[in-house]
N, CA, C and O atoms as a printed pandas DataFrame, in Angstrom:
     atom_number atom_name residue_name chain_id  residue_number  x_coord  y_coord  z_coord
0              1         N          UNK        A               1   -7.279   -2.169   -1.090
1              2        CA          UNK        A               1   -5.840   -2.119   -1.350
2              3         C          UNK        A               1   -5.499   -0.805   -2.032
3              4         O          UNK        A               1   -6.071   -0.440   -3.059
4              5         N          UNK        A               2   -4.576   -0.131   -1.442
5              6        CA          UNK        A               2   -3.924    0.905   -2.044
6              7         C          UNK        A               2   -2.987    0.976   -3.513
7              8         O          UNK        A               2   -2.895    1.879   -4.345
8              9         N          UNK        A               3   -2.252   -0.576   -3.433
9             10        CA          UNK        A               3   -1.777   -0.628   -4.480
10            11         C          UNK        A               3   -2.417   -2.104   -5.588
11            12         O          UNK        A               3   -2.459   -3.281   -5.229
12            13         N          UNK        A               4   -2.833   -1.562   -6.909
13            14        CA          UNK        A               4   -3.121   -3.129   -7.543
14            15         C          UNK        A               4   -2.080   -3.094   -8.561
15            16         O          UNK        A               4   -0.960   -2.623   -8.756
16            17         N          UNK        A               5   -2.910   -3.764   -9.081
17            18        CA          UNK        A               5   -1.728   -4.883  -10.284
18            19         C          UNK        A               5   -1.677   -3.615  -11.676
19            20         O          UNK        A               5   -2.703   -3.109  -12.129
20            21         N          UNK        A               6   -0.449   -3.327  -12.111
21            22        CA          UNK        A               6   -0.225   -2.570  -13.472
22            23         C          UNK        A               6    0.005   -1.445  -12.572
23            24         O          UNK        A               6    0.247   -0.430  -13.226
24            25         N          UNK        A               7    0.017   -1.282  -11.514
25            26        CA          UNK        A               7    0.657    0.672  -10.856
26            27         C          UNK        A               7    2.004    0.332  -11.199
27            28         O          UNK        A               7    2.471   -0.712  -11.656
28            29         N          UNK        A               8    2.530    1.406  -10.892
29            30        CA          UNK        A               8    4.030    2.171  -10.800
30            31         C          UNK        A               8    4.147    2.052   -9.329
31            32         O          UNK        A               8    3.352    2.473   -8.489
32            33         N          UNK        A               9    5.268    1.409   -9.145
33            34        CA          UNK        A               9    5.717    1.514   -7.956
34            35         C          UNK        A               9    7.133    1.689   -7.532
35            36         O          UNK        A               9    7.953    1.224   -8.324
36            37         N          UNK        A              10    7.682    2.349   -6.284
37            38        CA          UNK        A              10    9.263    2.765   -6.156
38            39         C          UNK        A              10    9.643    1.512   -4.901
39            40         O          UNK        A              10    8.887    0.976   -4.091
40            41         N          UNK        A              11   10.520    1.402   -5.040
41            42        CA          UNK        A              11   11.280    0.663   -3.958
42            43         C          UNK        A              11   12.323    1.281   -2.585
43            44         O          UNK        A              11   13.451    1.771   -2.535
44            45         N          UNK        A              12   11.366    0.985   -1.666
45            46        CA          UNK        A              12   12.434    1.783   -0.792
46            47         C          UNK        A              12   13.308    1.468    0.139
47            48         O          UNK        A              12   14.120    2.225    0.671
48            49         N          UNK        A              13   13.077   -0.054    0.404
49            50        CA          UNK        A              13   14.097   -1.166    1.027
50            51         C          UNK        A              13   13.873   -2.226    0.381
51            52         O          UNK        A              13   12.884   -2.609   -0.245
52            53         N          UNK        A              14   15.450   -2.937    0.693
53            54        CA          UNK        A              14   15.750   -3.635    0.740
54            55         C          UNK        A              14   17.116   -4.014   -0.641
55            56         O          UNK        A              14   18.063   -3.266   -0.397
56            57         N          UNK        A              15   17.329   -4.620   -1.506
57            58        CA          UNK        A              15   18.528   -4.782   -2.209
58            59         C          UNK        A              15   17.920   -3.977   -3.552
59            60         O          UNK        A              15   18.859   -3.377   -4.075
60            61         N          UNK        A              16   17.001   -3.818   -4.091
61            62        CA          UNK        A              16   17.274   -3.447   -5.333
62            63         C          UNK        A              16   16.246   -1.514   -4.547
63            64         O          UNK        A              16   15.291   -0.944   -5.076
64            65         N          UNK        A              17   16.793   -1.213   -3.596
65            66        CA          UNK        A              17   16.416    0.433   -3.784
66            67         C          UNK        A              17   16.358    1.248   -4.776
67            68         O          UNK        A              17   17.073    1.211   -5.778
68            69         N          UNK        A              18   15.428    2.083   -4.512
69            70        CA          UNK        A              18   15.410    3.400   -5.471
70            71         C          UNK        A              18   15.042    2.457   -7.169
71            72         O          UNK        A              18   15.060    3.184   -8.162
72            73         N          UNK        A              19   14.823    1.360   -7.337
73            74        CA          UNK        A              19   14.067    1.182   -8.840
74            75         C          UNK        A              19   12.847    1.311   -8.820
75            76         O          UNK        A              19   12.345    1.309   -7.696
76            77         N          UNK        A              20   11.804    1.488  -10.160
77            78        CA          UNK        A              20   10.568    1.128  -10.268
78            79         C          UNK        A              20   10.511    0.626  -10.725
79            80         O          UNK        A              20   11.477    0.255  -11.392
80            81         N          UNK        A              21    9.022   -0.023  -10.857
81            82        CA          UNK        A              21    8.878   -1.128  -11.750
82            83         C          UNK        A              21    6.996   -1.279  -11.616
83            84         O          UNK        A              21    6.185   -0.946  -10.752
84            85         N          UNK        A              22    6.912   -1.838  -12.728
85            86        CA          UNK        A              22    5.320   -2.159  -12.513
86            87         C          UNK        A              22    4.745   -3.534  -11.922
87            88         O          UNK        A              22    5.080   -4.652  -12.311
88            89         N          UNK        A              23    4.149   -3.351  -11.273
89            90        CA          UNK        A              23    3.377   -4.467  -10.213
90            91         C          UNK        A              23    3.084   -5.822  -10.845
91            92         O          UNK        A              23    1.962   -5.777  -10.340
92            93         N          UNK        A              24    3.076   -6.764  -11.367
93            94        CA          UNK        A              24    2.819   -7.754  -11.928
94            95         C          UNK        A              24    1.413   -8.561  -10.922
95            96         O          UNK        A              24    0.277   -8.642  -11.391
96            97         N          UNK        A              25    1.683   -8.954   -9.883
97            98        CA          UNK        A              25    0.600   -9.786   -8.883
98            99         C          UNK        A              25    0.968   -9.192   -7.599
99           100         O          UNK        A              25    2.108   -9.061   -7.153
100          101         N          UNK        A              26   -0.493   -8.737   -6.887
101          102        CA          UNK        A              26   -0.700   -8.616   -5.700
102          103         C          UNK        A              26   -1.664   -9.907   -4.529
103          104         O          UNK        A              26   -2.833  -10.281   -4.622
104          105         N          UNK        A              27   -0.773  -10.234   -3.680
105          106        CA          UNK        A              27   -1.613  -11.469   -2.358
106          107         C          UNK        A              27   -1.855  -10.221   -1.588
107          108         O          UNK        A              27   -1.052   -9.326   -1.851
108          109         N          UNK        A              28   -2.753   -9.940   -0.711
109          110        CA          UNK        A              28   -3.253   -9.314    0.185
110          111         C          UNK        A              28   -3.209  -10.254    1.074
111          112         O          UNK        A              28   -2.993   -9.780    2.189
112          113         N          UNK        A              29   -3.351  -11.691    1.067
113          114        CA          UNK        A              29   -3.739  -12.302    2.203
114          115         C          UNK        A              29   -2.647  -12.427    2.794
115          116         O          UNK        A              29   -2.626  -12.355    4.023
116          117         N          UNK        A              30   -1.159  -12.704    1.858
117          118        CA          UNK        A              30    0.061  -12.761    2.687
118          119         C          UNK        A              30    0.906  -11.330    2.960
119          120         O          UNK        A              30    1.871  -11.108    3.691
120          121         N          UNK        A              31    0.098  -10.413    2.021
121          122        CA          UNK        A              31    0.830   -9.169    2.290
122          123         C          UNK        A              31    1.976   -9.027    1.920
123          124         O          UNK        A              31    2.835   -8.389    2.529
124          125         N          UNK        A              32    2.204   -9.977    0.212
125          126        CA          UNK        A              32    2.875   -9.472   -0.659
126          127         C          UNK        A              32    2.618   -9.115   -2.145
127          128         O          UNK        A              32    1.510   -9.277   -2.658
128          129         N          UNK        A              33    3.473   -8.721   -2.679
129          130        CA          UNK        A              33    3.492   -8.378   -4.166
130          131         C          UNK        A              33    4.347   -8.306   -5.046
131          132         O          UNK        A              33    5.313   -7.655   -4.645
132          133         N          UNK        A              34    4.484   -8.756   -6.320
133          134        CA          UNK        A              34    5.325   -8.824   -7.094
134          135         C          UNK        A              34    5.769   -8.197   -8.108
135          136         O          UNK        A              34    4.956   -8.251   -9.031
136          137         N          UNK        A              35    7.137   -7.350   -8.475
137          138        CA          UNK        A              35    7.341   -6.273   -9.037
138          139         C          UNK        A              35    8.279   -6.471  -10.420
139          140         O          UNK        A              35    9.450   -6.758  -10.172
140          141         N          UNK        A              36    8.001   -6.381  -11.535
141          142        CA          UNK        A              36    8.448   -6.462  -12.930
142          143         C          UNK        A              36   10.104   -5.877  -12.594
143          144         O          UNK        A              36   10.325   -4.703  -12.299
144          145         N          UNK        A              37   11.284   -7.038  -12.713
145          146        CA          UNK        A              37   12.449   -6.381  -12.968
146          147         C          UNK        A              37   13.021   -6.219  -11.671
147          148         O          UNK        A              37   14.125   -5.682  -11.751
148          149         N          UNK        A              38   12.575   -6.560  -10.193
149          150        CA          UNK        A              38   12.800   -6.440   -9.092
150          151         C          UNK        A              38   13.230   -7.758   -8.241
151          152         O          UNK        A              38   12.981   -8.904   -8.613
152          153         N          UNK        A              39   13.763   -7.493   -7.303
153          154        CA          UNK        A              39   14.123   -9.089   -6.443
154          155         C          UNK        A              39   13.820  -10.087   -7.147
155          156         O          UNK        A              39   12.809  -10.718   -6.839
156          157         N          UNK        A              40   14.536  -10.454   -8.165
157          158        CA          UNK        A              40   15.166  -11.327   -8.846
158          159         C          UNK        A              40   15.410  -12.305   -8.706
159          160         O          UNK        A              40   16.640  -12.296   -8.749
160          161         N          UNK        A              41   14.942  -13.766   -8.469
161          162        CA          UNK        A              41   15.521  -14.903   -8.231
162          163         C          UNK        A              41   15.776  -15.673   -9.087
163          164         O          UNK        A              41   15.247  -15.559  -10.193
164          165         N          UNK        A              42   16.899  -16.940   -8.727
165          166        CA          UNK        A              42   16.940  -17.944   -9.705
166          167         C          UNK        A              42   16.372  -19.322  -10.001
167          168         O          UNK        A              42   17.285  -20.051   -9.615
168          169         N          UNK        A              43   15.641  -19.920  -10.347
169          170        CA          UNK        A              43   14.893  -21.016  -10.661
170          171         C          UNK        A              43   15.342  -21.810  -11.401
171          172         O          UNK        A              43   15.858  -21.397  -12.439
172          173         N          UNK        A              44   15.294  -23.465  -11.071
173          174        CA          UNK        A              44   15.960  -24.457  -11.694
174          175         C          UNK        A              44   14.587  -25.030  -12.592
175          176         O          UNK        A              44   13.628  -25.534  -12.007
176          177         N          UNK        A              45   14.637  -24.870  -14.155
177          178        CA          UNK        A              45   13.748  -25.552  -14.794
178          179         C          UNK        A              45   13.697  -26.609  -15.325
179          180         O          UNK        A              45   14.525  -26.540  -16.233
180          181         N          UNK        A              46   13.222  -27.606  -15.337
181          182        CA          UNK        A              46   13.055  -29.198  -15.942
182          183         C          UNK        A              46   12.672  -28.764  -17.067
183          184         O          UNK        A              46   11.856  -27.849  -16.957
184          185         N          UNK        A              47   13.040  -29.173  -18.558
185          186        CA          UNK        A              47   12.430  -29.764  -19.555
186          187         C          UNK        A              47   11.078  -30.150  -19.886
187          188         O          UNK        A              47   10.646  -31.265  -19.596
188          189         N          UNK        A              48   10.242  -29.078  -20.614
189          190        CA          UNK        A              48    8.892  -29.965  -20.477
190          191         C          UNK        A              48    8.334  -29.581  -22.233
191          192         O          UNK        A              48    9.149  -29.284  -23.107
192          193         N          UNK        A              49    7.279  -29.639  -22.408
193          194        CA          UNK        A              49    6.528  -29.123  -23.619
194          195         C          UNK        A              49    6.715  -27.957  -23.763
195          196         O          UNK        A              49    7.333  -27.572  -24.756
196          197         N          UNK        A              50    6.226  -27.040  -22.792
197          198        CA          UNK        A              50    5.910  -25.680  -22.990
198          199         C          UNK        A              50    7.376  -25.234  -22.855
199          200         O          UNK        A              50    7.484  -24.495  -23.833
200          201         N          UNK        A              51    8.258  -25.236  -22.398
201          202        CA          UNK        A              51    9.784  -24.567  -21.982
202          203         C          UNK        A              51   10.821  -26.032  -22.680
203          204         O          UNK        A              51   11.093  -27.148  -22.238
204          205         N          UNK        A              52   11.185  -25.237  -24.039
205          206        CA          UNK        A              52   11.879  -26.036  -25.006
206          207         C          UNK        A              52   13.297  -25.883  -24.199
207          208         O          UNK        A              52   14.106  -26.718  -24.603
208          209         N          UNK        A              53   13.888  -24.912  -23.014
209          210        CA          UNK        A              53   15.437  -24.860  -23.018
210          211         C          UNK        A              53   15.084  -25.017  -21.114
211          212         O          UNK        A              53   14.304  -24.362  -20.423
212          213         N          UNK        A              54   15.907  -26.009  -20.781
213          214        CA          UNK        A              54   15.995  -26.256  -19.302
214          215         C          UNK        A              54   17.252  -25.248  -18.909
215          216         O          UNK        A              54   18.123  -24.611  -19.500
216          217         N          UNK        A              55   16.909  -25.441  -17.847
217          218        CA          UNK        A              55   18.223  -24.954  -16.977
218          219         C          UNK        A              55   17.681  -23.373  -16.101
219          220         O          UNK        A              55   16.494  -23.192  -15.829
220          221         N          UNK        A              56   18.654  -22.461  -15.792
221          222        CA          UNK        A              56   18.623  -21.532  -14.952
222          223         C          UNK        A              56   17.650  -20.257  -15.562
223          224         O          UNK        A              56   17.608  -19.651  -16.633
224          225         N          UNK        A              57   17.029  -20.207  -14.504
225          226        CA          UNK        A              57   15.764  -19.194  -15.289
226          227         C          UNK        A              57   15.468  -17.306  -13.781
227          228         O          UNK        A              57   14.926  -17.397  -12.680
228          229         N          UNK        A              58   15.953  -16.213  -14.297
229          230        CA          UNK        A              58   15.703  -15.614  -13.718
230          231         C          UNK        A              58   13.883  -14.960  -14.112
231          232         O          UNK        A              58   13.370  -14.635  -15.183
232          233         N          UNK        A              59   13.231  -14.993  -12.418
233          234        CA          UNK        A              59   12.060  -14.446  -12.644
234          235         C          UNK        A              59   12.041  -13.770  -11.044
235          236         O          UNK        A              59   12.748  -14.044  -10.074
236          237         N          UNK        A              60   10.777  -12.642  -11.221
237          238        CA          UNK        A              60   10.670  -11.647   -9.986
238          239         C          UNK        A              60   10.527  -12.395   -9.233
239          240         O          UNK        A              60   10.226  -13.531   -9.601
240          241         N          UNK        A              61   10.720  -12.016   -7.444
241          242        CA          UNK        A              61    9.918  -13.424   -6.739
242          243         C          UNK        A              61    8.971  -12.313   -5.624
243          244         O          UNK        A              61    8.899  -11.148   -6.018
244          245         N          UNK        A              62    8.500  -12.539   -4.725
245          246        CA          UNK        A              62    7.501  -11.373   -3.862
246          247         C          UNK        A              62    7.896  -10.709   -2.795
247          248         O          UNK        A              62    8.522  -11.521   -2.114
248          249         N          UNK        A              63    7.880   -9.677   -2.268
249          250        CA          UNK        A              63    8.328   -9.119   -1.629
250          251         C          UNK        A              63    7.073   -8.413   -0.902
251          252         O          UNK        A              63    5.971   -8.322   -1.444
252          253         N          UNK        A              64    7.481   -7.733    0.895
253          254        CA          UNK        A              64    6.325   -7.122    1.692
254          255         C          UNK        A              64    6.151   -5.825    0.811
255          256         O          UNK        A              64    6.972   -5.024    0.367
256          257         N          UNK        A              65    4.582   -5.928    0.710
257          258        CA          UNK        A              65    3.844   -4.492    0.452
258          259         C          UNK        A              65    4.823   -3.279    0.787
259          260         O          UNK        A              65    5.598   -2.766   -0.020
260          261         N          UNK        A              66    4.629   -2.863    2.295
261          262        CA          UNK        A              66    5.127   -2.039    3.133
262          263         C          UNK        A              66    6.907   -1.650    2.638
263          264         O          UNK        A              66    7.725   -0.826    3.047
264          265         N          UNK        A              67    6.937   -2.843    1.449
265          266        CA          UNK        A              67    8.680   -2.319    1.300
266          267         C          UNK        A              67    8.708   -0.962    0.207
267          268         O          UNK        A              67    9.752   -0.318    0.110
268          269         N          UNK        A              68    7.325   -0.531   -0.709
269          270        CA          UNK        A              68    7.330    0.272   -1.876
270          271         C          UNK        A              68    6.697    1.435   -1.752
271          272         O          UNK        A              68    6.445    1.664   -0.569
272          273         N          UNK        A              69    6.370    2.185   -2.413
273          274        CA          UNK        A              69    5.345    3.020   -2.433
274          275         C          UNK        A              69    4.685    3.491   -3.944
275          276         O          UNK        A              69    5.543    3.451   -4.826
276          277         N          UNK        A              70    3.788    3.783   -4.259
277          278        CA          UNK        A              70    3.021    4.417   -5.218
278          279         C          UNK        A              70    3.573    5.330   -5.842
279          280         O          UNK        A              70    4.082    6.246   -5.196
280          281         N          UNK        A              71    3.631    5.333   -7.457
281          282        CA          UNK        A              71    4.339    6.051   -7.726
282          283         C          UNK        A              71    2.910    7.201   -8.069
283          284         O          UNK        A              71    1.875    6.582   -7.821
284          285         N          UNK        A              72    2.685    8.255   -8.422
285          286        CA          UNK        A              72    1.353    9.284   -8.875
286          287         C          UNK        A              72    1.520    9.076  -10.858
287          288         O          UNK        A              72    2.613    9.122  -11.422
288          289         N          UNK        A              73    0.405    8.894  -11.471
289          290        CA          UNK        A              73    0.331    9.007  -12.550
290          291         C          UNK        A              73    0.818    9.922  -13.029
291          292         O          UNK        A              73    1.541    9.812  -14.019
292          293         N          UNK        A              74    0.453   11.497  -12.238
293          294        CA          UNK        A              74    0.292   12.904  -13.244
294          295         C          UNK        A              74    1.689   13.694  -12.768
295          296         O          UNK        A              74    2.267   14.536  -13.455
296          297         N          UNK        A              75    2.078   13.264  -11.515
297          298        CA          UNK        A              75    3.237   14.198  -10.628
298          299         C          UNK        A              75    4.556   13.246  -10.749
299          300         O          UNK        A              75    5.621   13.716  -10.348
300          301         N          UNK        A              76    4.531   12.152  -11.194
301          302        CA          UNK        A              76    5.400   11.053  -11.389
302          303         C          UNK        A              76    6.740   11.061  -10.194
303          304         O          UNK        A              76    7.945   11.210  -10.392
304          305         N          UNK        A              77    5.972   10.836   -8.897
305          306        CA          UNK        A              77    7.031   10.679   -8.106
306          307         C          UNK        A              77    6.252    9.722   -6.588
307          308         O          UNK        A              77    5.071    9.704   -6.239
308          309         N          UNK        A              78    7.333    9.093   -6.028
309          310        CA          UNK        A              78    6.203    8.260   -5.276
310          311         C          UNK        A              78    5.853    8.914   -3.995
311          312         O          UNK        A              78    6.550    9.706   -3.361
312          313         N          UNK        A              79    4.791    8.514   -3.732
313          314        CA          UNK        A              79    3.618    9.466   -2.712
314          315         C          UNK        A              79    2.348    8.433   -2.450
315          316         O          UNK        A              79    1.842    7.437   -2.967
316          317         N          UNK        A              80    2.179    9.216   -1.442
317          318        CA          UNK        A              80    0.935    8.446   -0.427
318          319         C          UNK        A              80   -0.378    8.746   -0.981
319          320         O          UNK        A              80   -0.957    9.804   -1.230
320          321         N          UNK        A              81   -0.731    7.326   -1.121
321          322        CA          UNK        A              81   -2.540    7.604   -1.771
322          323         C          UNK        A              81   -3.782    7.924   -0.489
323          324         O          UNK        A              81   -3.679    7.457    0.645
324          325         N          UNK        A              82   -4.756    8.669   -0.875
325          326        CA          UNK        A              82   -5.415    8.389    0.017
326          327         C          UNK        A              82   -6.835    7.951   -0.740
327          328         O          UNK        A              82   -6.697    7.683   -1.933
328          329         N          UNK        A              83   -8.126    7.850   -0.219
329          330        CA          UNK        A              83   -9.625    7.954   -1.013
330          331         C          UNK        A              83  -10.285    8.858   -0.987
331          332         O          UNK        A              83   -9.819    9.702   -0.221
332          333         N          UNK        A              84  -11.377    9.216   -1.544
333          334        CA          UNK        A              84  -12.200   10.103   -2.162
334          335         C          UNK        A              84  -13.357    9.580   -2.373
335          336         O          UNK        A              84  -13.321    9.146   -3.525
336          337         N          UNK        A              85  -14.308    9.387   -1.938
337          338        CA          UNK        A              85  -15.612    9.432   -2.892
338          339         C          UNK        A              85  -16.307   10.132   -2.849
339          340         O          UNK        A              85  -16.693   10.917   -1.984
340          341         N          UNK        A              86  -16.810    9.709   -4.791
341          342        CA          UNK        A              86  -17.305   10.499   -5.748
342          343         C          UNK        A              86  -18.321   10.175   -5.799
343          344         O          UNK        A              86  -18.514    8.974   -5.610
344          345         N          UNK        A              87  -19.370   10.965   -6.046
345          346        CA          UNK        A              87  -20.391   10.463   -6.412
346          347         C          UNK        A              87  -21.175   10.912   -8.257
347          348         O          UNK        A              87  -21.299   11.967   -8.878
348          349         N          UNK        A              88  -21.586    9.246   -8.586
349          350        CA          UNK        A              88  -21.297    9.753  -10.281
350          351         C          UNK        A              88  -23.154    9.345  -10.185
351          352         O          UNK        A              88  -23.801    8.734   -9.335
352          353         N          UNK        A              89  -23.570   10.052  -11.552
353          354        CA          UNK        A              89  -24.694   10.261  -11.873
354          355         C          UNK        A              89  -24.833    9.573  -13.161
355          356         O          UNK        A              89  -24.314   10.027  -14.181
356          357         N          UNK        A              90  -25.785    8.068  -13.134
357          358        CA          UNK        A              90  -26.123    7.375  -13.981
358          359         C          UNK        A              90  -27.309    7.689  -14.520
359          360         O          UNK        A              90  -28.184    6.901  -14.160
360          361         N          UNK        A              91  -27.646    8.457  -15.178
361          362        CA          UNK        A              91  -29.319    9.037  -15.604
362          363         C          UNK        A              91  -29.864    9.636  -14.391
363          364         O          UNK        A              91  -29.353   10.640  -13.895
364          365         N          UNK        A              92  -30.938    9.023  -13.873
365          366        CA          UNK        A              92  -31.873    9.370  -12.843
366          367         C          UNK        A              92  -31.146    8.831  -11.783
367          368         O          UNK        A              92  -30.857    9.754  -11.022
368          369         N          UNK        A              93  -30.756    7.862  -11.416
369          370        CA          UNK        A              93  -29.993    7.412   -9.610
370          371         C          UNK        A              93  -28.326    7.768   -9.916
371          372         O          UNK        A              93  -27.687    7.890  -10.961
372          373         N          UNK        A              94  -27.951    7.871   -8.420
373          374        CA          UNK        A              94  -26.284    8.656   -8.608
374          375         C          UNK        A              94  -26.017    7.222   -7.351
375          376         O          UNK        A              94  -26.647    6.804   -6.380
376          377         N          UNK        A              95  -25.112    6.955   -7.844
377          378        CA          UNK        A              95  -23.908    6.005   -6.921
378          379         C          UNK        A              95  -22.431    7.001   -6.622
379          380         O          UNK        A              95  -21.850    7.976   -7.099
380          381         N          UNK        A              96  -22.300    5.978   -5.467
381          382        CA          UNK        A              96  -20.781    6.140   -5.189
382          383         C          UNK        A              96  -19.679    5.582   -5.221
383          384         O          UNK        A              96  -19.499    4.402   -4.918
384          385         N          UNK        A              97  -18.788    6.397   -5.605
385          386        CA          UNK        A              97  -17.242    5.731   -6.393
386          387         C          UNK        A              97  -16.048    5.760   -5.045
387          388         O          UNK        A              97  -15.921    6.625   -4.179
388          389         N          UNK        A              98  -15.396    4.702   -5.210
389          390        CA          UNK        A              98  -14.383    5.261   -4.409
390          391         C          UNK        A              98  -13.399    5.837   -5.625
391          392         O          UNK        A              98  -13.693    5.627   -6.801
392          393         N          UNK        A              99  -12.290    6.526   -5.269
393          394        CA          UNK        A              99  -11.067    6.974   -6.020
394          395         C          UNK        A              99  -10.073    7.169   -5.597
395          396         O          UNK        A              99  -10.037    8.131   -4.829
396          397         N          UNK        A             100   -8.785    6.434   -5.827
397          398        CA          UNK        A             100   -7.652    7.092   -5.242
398          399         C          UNK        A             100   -6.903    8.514   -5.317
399          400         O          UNK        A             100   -7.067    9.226   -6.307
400          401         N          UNK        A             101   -6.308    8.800   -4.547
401          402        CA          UNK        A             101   -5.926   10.501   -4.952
402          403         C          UNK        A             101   -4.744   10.334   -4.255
403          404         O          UNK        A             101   -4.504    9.795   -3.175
404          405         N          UNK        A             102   -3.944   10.981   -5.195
405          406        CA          UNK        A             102   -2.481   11.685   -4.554
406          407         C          UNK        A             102   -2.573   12.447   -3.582
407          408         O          UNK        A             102   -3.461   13.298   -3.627
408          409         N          UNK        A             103   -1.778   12.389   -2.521
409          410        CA          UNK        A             103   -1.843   13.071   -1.746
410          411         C          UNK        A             103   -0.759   14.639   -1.807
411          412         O          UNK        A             103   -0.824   15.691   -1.171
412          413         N          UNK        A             104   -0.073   14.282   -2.591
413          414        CA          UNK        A             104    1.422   15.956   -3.062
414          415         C          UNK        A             104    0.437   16.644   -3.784
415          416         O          UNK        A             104    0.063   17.755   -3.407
416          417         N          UNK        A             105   -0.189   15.904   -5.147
417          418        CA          UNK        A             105   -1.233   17.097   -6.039
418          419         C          UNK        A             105   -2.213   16.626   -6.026
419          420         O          UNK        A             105   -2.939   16.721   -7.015
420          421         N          UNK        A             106   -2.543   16.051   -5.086
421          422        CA          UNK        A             106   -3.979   16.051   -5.293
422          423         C          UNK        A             106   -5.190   15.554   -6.773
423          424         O          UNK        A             106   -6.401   15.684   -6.953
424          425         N          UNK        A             107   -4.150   15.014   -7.505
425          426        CA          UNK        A             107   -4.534   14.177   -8.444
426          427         C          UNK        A             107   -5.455   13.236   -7.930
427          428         O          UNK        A             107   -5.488   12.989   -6.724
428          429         N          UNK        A             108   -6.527   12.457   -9.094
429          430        CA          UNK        A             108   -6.752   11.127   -9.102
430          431         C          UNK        A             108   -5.749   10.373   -9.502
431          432         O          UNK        A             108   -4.844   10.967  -10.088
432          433         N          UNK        A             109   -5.614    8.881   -9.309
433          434        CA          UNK        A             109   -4.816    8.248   -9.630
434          435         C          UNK        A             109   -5.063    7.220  -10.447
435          436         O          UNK        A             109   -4.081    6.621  -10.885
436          437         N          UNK        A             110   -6.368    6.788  -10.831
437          438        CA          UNK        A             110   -7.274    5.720  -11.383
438          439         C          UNK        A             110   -7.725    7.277  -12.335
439          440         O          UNK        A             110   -8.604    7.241  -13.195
């Protein structure tokens, strides 16, 4: 996945355009994700233990992947990730990393 949970992300369709917001939960399997402060719905709450005040409750609800894009840590504007691997050196054996990278500067993004 290109995008996980805690990125910066921009919105580029649909009703709340042009905001960001940070990612809260990503489904891959349905090929959505859910964005802090974004598509907004309203929810009817019952009375229980944990939620002392019933009634109308706004929370994010999920929206397609394909509707956002990545915002870059270092260039702070949204842009296309691509991968990289690195290869890192643990003492004597070296593994390989994947890494995301900006594609405008060429930043890492992780």
């Amino acid at each position: 996945m290109k995008i996980r949970r805690n990125d910066t992300v921009f919105v580029m369709k649909g009703k709340d355009k042009g905001k960001r917001g940070r990612v809260l939960t990503v489904n891959p399997d349905k090929n959505r994700l859910t964005v802090e402060g974004v598509n907004l719905i309203k929810k009817h709450v019952k009375p229980s233990p944990n939620m002392r005040q019933a009634g109308i409750v706004q929370q994010p609800g999920p929206f397609a992947i394909p509707n956002v894009m990545l915002v870059c840590t270092k260039c702070s504007k949204p842009t296309r990730s691509g991968i990289e691997i690195l290869e890192v050196q643990e003492g004597e054996k070296s593994r390989k990393q994947r890494v995301r990278v900006c594609k405008q500067c060429q930043q890492q993004i992780d």
